[in-house]
C-alpha positions in Angstrom: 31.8 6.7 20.4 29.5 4.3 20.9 26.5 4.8 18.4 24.0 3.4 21.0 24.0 6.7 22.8 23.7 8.5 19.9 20.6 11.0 19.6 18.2 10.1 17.0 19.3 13.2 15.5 23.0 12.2 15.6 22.2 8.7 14.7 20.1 9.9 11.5 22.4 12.4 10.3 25.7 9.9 10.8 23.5 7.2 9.1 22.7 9.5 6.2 26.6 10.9 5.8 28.0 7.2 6.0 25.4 5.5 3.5 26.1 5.2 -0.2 24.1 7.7 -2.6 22.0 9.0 0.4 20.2 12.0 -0.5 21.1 13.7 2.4 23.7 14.9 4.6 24.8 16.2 7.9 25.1 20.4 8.2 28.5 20.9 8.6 27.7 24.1 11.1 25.4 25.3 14.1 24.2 24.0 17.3 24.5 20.0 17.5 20.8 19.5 18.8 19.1 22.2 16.7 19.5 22.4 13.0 17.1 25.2 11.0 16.4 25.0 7.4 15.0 27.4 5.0 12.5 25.5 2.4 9.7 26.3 0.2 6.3 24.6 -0.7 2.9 23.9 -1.5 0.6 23.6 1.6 -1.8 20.6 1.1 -3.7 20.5 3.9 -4.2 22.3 7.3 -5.6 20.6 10.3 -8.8 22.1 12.1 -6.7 23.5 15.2 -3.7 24.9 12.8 -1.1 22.9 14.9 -0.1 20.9 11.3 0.6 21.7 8.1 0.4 19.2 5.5 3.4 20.4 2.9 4.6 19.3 -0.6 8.4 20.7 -0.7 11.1 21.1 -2.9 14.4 19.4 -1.9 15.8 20.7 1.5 19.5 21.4 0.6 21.9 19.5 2.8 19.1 17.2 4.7 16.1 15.9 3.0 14.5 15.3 -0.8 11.7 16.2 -2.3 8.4 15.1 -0.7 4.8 15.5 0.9 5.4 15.5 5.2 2.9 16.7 8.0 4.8 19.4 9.9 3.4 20.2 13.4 3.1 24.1 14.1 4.2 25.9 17.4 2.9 29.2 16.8 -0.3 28.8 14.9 -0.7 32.5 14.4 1.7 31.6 11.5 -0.9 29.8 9.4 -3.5 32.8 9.1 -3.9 34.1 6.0 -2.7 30.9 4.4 -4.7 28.3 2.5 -4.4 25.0 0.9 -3.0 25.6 -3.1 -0.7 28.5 -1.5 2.6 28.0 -2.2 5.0 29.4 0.6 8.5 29.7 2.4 9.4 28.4 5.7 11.9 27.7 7.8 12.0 23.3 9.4 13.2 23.5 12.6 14.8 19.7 13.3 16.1 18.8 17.5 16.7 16.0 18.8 13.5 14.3 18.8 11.0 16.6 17.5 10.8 19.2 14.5 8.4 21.9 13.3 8.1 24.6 10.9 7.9 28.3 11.1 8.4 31.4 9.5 5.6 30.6 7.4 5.4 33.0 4.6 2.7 33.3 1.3 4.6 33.9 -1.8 1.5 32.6 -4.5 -0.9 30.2 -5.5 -0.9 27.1 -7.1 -4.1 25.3 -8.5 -2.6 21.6 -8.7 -2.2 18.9 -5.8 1.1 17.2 -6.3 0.9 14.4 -4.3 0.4 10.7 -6.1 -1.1 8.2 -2.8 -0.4 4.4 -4.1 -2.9 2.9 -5.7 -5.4 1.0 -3.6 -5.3 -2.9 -4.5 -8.9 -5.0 -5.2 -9.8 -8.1 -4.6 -9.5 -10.0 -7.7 -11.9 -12.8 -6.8 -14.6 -10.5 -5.3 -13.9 -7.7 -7.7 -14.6 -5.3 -4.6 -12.2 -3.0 -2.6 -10.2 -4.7 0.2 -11.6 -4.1 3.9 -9.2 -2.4 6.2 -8.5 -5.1 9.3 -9.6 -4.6 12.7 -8.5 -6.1 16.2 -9.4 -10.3 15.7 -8.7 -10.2 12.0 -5.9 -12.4 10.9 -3.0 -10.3 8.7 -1.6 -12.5 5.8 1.3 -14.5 5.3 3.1 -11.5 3.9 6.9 -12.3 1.9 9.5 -10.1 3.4 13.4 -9.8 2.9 15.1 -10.3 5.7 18.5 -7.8 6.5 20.2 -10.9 6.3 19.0 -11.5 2.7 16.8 -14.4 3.6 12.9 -14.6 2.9 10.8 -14.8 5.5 7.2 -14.9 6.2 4.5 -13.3 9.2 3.9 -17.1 9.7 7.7 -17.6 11.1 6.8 -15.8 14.2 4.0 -18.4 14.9 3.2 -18.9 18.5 5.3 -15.2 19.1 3.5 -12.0 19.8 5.0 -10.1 16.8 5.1 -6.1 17.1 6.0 -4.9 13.8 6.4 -1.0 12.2 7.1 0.7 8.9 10.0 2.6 8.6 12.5 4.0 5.8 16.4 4.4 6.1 16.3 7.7 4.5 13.6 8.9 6.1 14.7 12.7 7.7 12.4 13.7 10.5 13.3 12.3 14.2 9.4 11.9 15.0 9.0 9.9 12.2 10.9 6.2 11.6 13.8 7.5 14.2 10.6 7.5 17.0 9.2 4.2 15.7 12.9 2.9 16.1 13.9 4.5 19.5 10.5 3.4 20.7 10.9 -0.1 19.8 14.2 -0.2 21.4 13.2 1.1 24.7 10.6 -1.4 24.8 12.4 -4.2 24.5 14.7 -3.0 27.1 11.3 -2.9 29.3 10.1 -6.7 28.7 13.4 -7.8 29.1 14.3 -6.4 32.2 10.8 -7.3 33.4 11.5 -10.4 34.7 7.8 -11.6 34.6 7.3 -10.5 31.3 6.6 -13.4 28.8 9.2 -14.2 26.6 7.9 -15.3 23.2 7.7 -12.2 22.0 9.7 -10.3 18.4 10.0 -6.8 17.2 10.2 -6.7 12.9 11.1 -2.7 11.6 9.8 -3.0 7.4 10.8 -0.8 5.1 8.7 0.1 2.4 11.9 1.5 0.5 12.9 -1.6 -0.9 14.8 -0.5 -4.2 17.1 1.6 -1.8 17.2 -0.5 2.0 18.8 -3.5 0.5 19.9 -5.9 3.4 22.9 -4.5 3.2 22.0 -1.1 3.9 19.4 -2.1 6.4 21.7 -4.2 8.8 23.9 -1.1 9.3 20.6 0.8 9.8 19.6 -1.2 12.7 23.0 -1.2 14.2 22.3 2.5 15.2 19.4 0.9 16.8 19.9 -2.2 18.4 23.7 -2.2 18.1 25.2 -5.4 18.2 22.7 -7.1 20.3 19.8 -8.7 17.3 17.7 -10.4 20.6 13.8 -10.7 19.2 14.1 -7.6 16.9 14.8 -8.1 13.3 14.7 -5.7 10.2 13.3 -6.5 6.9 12.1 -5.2 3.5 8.6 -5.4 1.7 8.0 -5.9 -2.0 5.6 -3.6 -3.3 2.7 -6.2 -3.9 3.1 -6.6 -0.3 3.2 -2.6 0.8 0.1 -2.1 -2.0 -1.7 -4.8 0.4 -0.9 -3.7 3.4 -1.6 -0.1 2.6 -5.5 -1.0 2.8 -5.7 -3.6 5.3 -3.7 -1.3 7.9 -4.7 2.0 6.2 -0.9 2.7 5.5 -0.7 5.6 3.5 2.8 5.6 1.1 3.2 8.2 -1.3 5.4 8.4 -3.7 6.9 11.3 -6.0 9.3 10.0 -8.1 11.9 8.5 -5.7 10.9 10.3 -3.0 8.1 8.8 -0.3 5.8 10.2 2.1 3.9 8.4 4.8 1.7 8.4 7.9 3.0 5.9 10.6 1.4 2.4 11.5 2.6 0.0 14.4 1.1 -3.4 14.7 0.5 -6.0 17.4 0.0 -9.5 16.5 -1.0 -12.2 18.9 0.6 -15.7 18.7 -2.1 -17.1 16.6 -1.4 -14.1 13.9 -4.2 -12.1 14.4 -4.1 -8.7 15.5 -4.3 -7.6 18.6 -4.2 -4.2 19.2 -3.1 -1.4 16.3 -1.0 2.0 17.1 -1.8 4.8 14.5 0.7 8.1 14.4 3.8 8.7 16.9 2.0 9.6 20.3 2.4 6.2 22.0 4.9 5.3 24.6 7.4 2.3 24.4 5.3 1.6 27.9 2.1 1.3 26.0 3.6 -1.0 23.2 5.7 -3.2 26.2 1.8 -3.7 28.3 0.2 -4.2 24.4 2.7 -7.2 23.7 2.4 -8.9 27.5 -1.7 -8.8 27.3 -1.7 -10.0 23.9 0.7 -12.8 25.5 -0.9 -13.9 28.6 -4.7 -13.6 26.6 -3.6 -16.2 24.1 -2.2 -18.5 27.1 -5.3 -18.6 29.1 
Protein backbone atom coordinates (compact mmCIF):
# COMPACT_ATOMS: atom_id res chain seq x y z
CA UNK A 1 0.00 0.00 0.00
CA UNK A 2 1.14 3.10 -0.76
CA UNK A 3 1.71 5.14 2.56
CA UNK A 4 0.76 8.46 0.81
CA UNK A 5 -2.90 7.50 1.13
CA UNK A 6 -2.47 6.53 4.39
CA UNK A 7 -4.80 8.30 7.19
CA UNK A 8 -2.94 10.34 9.62
CA UNK A 9 -4.08 7.90 11.96
CA UNK A 10 -2.69 4.94 9.96
CA UNK A 11 0.30 6.80 9.08
CA UNK A 12 1.07 7.56 12.93
CA UNK A 13 0.32 4.35 14.32
CA UNK A 14 2.50 2.41 11.24
CA UNK A 15 5.21 5.05 11.93
CA UNK A 16 5.15 4.39 15.68
CA UNK A 17 5.07 0.24 15.25
CA UNK A 18 8.03 0.40 12.59
CA UNK A 19 10.38 2.87 14.55
CA UNK A 20 13.10 1.66 16.89
CA UNK A 21 12.29 2.09 20.79
CA UNK A 22 9.03 4.09 20.05
CA UNK A 23 7.01 4.33 23.04
CA UNK A 24 4.07 3.43 21.44
CA UNK A 25 2.24 1.08 19.36
CA UNK A 26 -0.60 0.23 17.18
CA UNK A 27 -3.87 -1.56 19.00
CA UNK A 28 -3.90 -4.77 17.72
CA UNK A 29 -8.06 -4.74 17.76
CA UNK A 30 -11.29 -2.54 17.07
CA UNK A 31 -12.51 -0.31 14.41
CA UNK A 32 -9.55 1.01 12.08
CA UNK A 33 -10.65 4.81 12.22
CA UNK A 34 -11.67 4.85 15.92
CA UNK A 35 -9.42 3.68 18.68
CA UNK A 36 -10.78 4.40 22.59
CA UNK A 37 -8.42 4.43 25.46
CA UNK A 38 -8.98 4.28 29.10
CA UNK A 39 -6.45 6.73 31.01
CA UNK A 40 -6.18 8.54 34.18
CA UNK A 41 -4.92 12.13 35.22
CA UNK A 42 -4.47 15.27 36.77
CA UNK A 43 -6.68 18.09 35.21
CA UNK A 44 -4.49 21.27 34.93
CA UNK A 45 -6.52 23.54 33.50
CA UNK A 46 -10.06 24.00 32.05
CA UNK A 47 -10.93 26.50 29.43
CA UNK A 48 -13.80 29.23 30.14
CA UNK A 49 -16.46 27.37 27.73
CA UNK A 50 -15.42 23.73 29.10
CA UNK A 51 -14.76 22.53 25.52
CA UNK A 52 -10.82 21.66 26.71
CA UNK A 53 -9.23 20.13 29.33
CA UNK A 54 -5.80 20.67 29.96
CA UNK A 55 -4.53 17.05 31.46
CA UNK A 56 -1.25 15.67 33.00
CA UNK A 57 -1.58 11.65 32.41
CA UNK A 58 0.01 8.68 33.18
CA UNK A 59 1.24 6.57 30.22
CA UNK A 60 -1.63 5.42 27.84
CA UNK A 61 -0.93 1.61 27.47
CA UNK A 62 -0.43 0.59 23.88
CA UNK A 63 -0.40 4.41 22.31
CA UNK A 64 1.13 7.33 24.02
CA UNK A 65 3.63 8.17 27.21
CA UNK A 66 3.39 10.12 29.91
CA UNK A 67 2.62 13.84 29.38
CA UNK A 68 0.69 17.25 29.85
CA UNK A 69 -1.86 17.53 26.30
CA UNK A 70 -5.01 19.95 25.79
CA UNK A 71 -7.86 17.49 25.09
CA UNK A 72 -10.98 19.16 23.42
CA UNK A 73 -14.40 18.09 25.08
CA UNK A 74 -17.60 17.04 23.12
CA UNK A 75 -20.00 16.83 25.87
CA UNK A 76 -19.09 19.55 28.34
CA UNK A 77 -21.62 18.42 30.78
CA UNK A 78 -18.70 15.97 31.53
CA UNK A 79 -16.50 18.68 33.18
CA UNK A 80 -19.05 19.74 36.02
CA UNK A 81 -18.19 19.03 39.23
CA UNK A 82 -14.52 18.85 38.20
CA UNK A 83 -11.74 21.25 39.10
CA UNK A 84 -8.16 21.96 38.36
CA UNK A 85 -5.84 19.60 41.20
CA UNK A 86 -8.65 16.82 40.65
CA UNK A 87 -7.24 13.83 39.63
CA UNK A 88 -9.57 11.70 37.38
CA UNK A 89 -10.30 8.73 34.80
CA UNK A 90 -11.28 9.10 31.24
CA UNK A 91 -11.51 7.50 28.34
CA UNK A 92 -9.24 9.40 24.69
CA UNK A 93 -11.15 8.83 22.01
CA UNK A 94 -8.43 9.03 18.80
CA UNK A 95 -10.17 9.07 14.65
CA UNK A 96 -8.78 9.76 11.94
CA UNK A 97 -8.05 13.35 12.37
CA UNK A 98 -9.42 14.47 15.47
CA UNK A 99 -9.53 13.11 19.18
CA UNK A 100 -11.29 13.98 22.53
CA UNK A 101 -11.86 12.71 25.85
CA UNK A 102 -14.79 11.54 27.70
CA UNK A 103 -16.02 9.60 30.38
CA UNK A 104 -14.63 12.06 32.66
CA UNK A 105 -14.77 10.78 36.08
CA UNK A 106 -13.42 12.43 39.77
CA UNK A 107 -11.56 9.85 41.71
CA UNK A 108 -9.43 12.65 44.23
CA UNK A 109 -7.43 15.58 44.61
CA UNK A 110 -4.11 16.38 44.24
CA UNK A 111 -2.44 19.67 45.50
CA UNK A 112 0.75 19.68 43.16
CA UNK A 113 1.05 20.93 39.38
CA UNK A 114 3.26 18.52 37.54
CA UNK A 115 4.06 20.12 34.60
CA UNK A 116 7.97 21.62 34.23
CA UNK A 117 7.49 24.58 30.97
CA UNK A 118 11.34 25.12 29.64
CA UNK A 119 13.02 27.70 31.06
CA UNK A 120 12.62 31.09 29.42
CA UNK A 121 16.20 32.30 28.04
CA UNK A 122 17.53 36.14 28.77
CA UNK A 123 19.34 38.31 27.08
CA UNK A 124 22.77 38.16 28.25
CA UNK A 125 23.97 41.57 27.02
CA UNK A 126 20.78 43.40 28.13
CA UNK A 127 20.33 41.25 31.19
CA UNK A 128 16.36 41.59 30.39
CA UNK A 129 13.84 38.90 29.14
CA UNK A 130 13.75 38.35 25.43
CA UNK A 131 10.71 40.08 23.49
CA UNK A 132 8.42 37.70 21.70
CA UNK A 133 8.59 38.77 17.64
CA UNK A 134 5.95 40.24 15.83
CA UNK A 135 5.06 40.48 11.94
CA UNK A 136 8.38 42.79 10.42
CA UNK A 137 10.73 41.32 13.04
CA UNK A 138 13.61 39.41 11.61
CA UNK A 139 13.98 35.58 13.21
CA UNK A 140 17.67 34.63 13.71
CA UNK A 141 20.02 32.63 11.96
CA UNK A 142 18.96 29.59 13.83
CA UNK A 143 21.47 26.11 13.45
CA UNK A 144 19.40 23.20 12.46
CA UNK A 145 20.18 19.46 11.49
CA UNK A 146 19.13 18.64 8.51
CA UNK A 147 17.35 14.83 7.91
CA UNK A 148 20.13 14.37 5.75
CA UNK A 149 22.57 14.94 8.62
CA UNK A 150 23.88 18.29 7.24
CA UNK A 151 23.75 21.75 9.15
CA UNK A 152 21.84 24.16 7.92
CA UNK A 153 20.79 27.61 8.72
CA UNK A 154 17.30 30.06 8.35
CA UNK A 155 19.72 32.15 6.23
CA UNK A 156 19.90 29.18 3.46
CA UNK A 157 16.43 29.95 2.36
CA UNK A 158 17.44 33.54 1.59
CA UNK A 159 15.38 35.19 -1.15
CA UNK A 160 12.60 32.00 -0.41
CA UNK A 161 9.38 32.58 1.43
CA UNK A 162 10.10 29.92 4.17
CA UNK A 163 6.97 28.40 5.99
CA UNK A 164 8.24 26.41 8.80
CA UNK A 165 6.46 24.29 11.91
CA UNK A 166 7.29 22.36 15.06
CA UNK A 167 6.61 18.88 15.15
CA UNK A 168 7.79 15.56 17.00
CA UNK A 169 7.95 11.95 15.49
CA UNK A 170 6.41 10.53 18.50
CA UNK A 171 4.04 12.79 18.99
CA UNK A 172 0.37 10.67 19.29
CA UNK A 173 -2.58 12.92 18.66
CA UNK A 174 -3.65 13.39 14.77
CA UNK A 175 -4.53 17.21 15.48
CA UNK A 176 -1.43 17.78 16.67
CA UNK A 177 2.08 17.35 14.45
CA UNK A 178 0.08 14.76 12.07
CA UNK A 179 -2.24 18.17 11.15
CA UNK A 180 0.73 20.42 10.91
CA UNK A 181 2.13 17.71 8.50
CA UNK A 182 -0.98 16.83 6.42
CA UNK A 183 -1.53 20.57 6.29
CA UNK A 184 1.82 21.32 4.89
CA UNK A 185 1.41 18.77 2.35
CA UNK A 186 -1.80 19.79 0.92
CA UNK A 187 -0.43 23.09 0.61
CA UNK A 188 2.19 22.47 -1.38
CA UNK A 189 0.04 20.41 -3.61
CA UNK A 190 -1.97 23.90 -3.95
CA UNK A 191 1.07 26.30 -4.99
CA UNK A 192 2.25 23.82 -7.16
CA UNK A 193 -0.65 23.09 -9.08
CA UNK A 194 -1.39 26.88 -9.11
CA UNK A 195 0.33 27.67 -12.06
CA UNK A 196 0.63 31.41 -11.10
CA UNK A 197 1.75 30.80 -7.91
CA UNK A 198 5.41 32.12 -7.31
CA UNK A 199 7.87 29.61 -7.09
CA UNK A 200 10.61 30.50 -4.60
CA UNK A 201 8.98 29.31 -1.90
CA UNK A 202 10.10 26.07 1.01
CA UNK A 203 8.36 24.22 3.66
CA UNK A 204 10.95 23.12 6.91
CA UNK A 205 8.85 20.56 9.64
CA UNK A 206 11.56 21.03 13.17
CA UNK A 207 11.52 18.82 15.62
CA UNK A 208 12.09 19.86 19.01
CA UNK A 209 12.82 16.06 19.97
CA UNK A 210 16.26 16.04 18.92
CA UNK A 211 17.85 13.25 21.20
CA UNK A 212 15.15 10.83 19.65
CA UNK A 213 14.37 12.33 15.70
CA UNK A 214 17.88 11.72 14.65
CA UNK A 215 18.08 12.19 10.65
CA UNK A 216 17.67 8.93 10.39
CA UNK A 217 14.53 8.52 12.08
CA UNK A 218 13.21 11.80 10.71
CA UNK A 219 13.76 10.99 6.84
CA UNK A 220 11.44 7.91 7.26
CA UNK A 221 9.08 10.28 9.20
CA UNK A 222 8.62 12.47 6.33
CA UNK A 223 8.33 9.76 3.83
CA UNK A 224 4.79 9.19 5.34
CA UNK A 225 4.41 12.69 4.41
CA UNK A 226 5.81 13.70 1.36
CA UNK A 227 6.74 10.31 0.08
CA UNK A 228 9.42 10.12 -2.24
CA UNK A 229 8.87 13.42 -3.81
CA UNK A 230 11.44 16.03 -1.22
CA UNK A 231 10.25 19.28 -3.79
CA UNK A 232 10.66 22.59 -1.40
CA UNK A 233 9.83 20.72 1.80
CA UNK A 234 12.56 19.60 4.07
CA UNK A 235 12.74 18.16 7.73
CA UNK A 236 15.12 19.11 10.29
CA UNK A 237 16.03 18.98 13.99
CA UNK A 238 16.70 21.85 16.59
CA UNK A 239 19.32 21.86 19.40
CA UNK A 240 17.96 22.89 22.48
CA UNK A 241 19.70 26.44 22.69
CA UNK A 242 17.82 26.90 19.61
CA UNK A 243 14.21 25.57 20.86
CA UNK A 244 14.96 27.55 24.45
CA UNK A 245 15.20 30.66 21.89
CA UNK A 246 12.63 30.20 19.89
CA UNK A 247 10.28 29.29 22.68
CA UNK A 248 10.14 33.19 23.60
CA UNK A 249 10.52 34.84 20.37
CA UNK A 250 7.54 32.66 18.88
CA UNK A 251 5.89 31.94 22.35
CA UNK A 252 6.44 28.12 21.72
CA UNK A 253 5.56 26.44 24.68
CA UNK A 254 7.69 22.84 25.13
CA UNK A 255 7.33 20.99 28.23
CA UNK A 256 9.02 18.47 29.27
CA UNK A 257 8.61 15.53 31.92
CA UNK A 258 11.27 13.50 31.91
CA UNK A 259 11.44 12.19 28.36
CA UNK A 260 8.20 12.86 27.64
CA UNK A 261 7.11 16.48 25.87
CA UNK A 262 4.16 18.62 25.68
CA UNK A 263 3.46 21.54 23.42
CA UNK A 264 1.10 24.04 21.96
CA UNK A 265 1.59 24.45 18.08
CA UNK A 266 3.38 27.37 16.17
CA UNK A 267 3.58 27.78 12.23
CA UNK A 268 5.67 30.47 10.79
CA UNK A 269 5.85 32.51 7.57
CA UNK A 270 9.00 34.13 6.60
CA UNK A 271 9.38 36.52 3.77
CA UNK A 272 12.38 36.36 1.47
CA UNK A 273 14.29 38.95 3.29
CA UNK A 274 13.84 36.57 6.70
CA UNK A 275 11.47 38.55 8.42
CA UNK A 276 8.22 37.27 9.39
CA UNK A 277 5.44 37.67 7.71
CA UNK A 278 2.53 36.43 8.98
CA UNK A 279 2.42 33.79 12.25
CA UNK A 280 -0.27 30.80 12.71
CA UNK A 281 -0.95 29.89 16.45
CA UNK A 282 -2.90 26.36 17.28
CA UNK A 283 -4.41 23.87 14.56
CA UNK A 284 -7.57 25.84 13.13
CA UNK A 285 -5.93 27.07 9.88
CA UNK A 286 -6.37 25.63 6.49
CA UNK A 287 -3.58 24.50 4.03
CA UNK A 288 -5.57 27.35 1.89
CA UNK A 289 -4.81 29.97 4.38
CA UNK A 290 -1.00 29.00 4.67
CA UNK A 291 -0.85 28.53 0.42
CA UNK A 292 -2.47 32.62 0.10
CA UNK A 293 0.04 33.51 3.44
CA UNK A 294 3.21 32.19 1.35
CA UNK A 295 2.03 33.89 -2.22
CA UNK A 296 1.31 37.50 -0.52
CA UNK A 297 4.42 37.33 1.40
CA UNK A 298 5.97 36.55 -2.15
CA UNK A 299 4.59 39.02 -4.48
CA UNK A 300 4.91 41.92 -1.41
CA UNK A 301 8.65 41.43 -1.31
CA UNK A 302 8.77 41.58 -5.28
CA UNK A 303 7.02 44.81 -5.62
Amino acid sequence: MCMKKLSSLGVLLLFAATVANSSFAAPATGDPTVHSYPARGVVEQIAPDYRQVTIHHQAIPGYMMEMTMDFPVKDTNELAGISVGDKITFTLVVGENDEWVENIHRIGHSAETTTNKMSMPMDMSHGRMMPELKPGDPLPDYALTAEDGKQIHISDFRGKVLAFTFCFTRCPLPDYCPRMNNNFEQARKILLADTNAPTNWQFLSISFDPGFDTPEVLSQYANFYRGEDTNRWLFASAPTNVLADAAVRLDLMIMRQGNNISHNLRTVVLNPQGHIYKQFDGNQWTPQQLADAITQAARSAAR
